[in-house]
C-alpha positions in Angstrom: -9.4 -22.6 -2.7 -11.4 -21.8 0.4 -10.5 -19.2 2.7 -8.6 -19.6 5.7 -9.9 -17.7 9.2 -7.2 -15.6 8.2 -8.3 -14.1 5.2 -11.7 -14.3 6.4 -10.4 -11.9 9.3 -8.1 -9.4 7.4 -11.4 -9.2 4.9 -12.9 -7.9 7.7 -11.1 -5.6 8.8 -10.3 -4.3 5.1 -14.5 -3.7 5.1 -14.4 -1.8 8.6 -11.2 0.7 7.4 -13.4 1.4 4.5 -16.3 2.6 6.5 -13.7 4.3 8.9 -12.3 5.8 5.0 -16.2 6.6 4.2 -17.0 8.6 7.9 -14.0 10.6 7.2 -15.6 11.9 3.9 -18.6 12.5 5.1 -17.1 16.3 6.7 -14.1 17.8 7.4 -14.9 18.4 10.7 -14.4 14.3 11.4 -11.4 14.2 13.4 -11.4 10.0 13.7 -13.4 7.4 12.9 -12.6 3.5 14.7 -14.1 0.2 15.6 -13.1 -1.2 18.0 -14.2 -4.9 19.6 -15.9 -5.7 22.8 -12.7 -5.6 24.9 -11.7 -2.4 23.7 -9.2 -3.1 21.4 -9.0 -0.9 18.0 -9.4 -3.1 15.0 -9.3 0.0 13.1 -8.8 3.3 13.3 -8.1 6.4 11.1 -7.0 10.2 12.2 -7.8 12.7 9.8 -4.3 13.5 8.2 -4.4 17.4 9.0 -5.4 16.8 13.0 -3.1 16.4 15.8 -4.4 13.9 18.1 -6.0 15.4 21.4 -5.0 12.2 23.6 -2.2 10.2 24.6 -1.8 6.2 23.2 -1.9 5.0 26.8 -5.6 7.7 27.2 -6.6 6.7 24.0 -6.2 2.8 25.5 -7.9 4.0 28.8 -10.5 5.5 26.9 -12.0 2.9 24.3 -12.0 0.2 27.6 -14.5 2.4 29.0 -16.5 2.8 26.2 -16.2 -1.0 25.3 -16.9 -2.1 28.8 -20.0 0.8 28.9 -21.3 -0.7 26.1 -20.7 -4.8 27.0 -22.9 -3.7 29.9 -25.7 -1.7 28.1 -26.7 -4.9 26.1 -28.6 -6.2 28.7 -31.1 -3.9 29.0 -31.9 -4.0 25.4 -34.9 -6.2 26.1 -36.2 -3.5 28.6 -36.0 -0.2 26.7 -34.9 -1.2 23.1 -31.6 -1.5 20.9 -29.5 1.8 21.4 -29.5 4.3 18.4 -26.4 6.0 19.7 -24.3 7.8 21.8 -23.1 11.4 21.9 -20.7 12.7 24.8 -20.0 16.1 24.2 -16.7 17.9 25.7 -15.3 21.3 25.1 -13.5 20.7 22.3 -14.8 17.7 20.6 -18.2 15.5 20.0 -18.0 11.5 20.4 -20.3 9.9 18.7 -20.5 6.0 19.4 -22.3 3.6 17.6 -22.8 -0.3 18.0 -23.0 -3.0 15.7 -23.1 -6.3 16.2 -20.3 -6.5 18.5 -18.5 -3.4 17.4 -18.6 -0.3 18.5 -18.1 2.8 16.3 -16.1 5.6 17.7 -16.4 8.8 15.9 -15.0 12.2 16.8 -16.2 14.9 15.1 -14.9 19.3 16.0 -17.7 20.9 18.5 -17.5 23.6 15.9 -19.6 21.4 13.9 -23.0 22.9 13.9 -24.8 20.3 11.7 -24.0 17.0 13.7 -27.3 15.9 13.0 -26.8 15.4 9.4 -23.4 13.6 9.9 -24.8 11.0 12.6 -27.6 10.6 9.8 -24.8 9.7 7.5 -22.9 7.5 9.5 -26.0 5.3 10.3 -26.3 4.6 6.5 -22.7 4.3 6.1 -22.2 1.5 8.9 
């Protein structure tokens, strides 16, 4: 029996929670780990079960449309300077770390008491 679009779909997403699952292992300093589509819509998204969320749903909406739209726009200058590695925003209390794939971008958040981000942006790139 072949698959429909709809399995094919929620197989999908099953394979990006599992990455999400796999970021969150990589340190307890992860706070979250997402995908999220070209529109900025989560597909999937995980919160580390001891952290309280820092943002709001409607800020957390807000936010991922800017970094979806940021990232939409950054594909055409791939030809000029080359495919993007990644993207770290650093704020006073956490790191972002954004990632894209294909059409996905990963959203990572990760403590700014983290002193060996290095290592986990390393691990990420092999995990995704």
């Amino acid at each position: 029996m072949a698959n429909t679009p709809a399995d094919a779909w929620k197989s999908k997403i099953v394979q990006y929670r599992k990455k999400c699952q796999s970021i969150l292992q990589l340190s307890n300093s992860v706070r979250y780990a997402g995908v999220i589509n070209a529109y900025g819509r989560t597909l999937t998204g995980i919160v580390r079960s001891d952290v309280k969320p820092l943002l709001k749903s409607e800020q957390v909406k807000n936010e991922f449309f800017i970094i979806s739209t940021l990232m939409t726009l950054r594909r055409d200058t791939v030809s000029a300077i080359g495919k993007l590695d990644y993207v770290l925003l650093q704020h006073l209390k956490v790191s972002i770390i954004i990632f894209q794939k294909d059409d996905l971008t990963y959203y990572v958040s990760i403590d700014r008491t983290e002193k060996n981000i290095d290592k986990i942006i390393s691990s990420i790139k092999k995990t995704i």
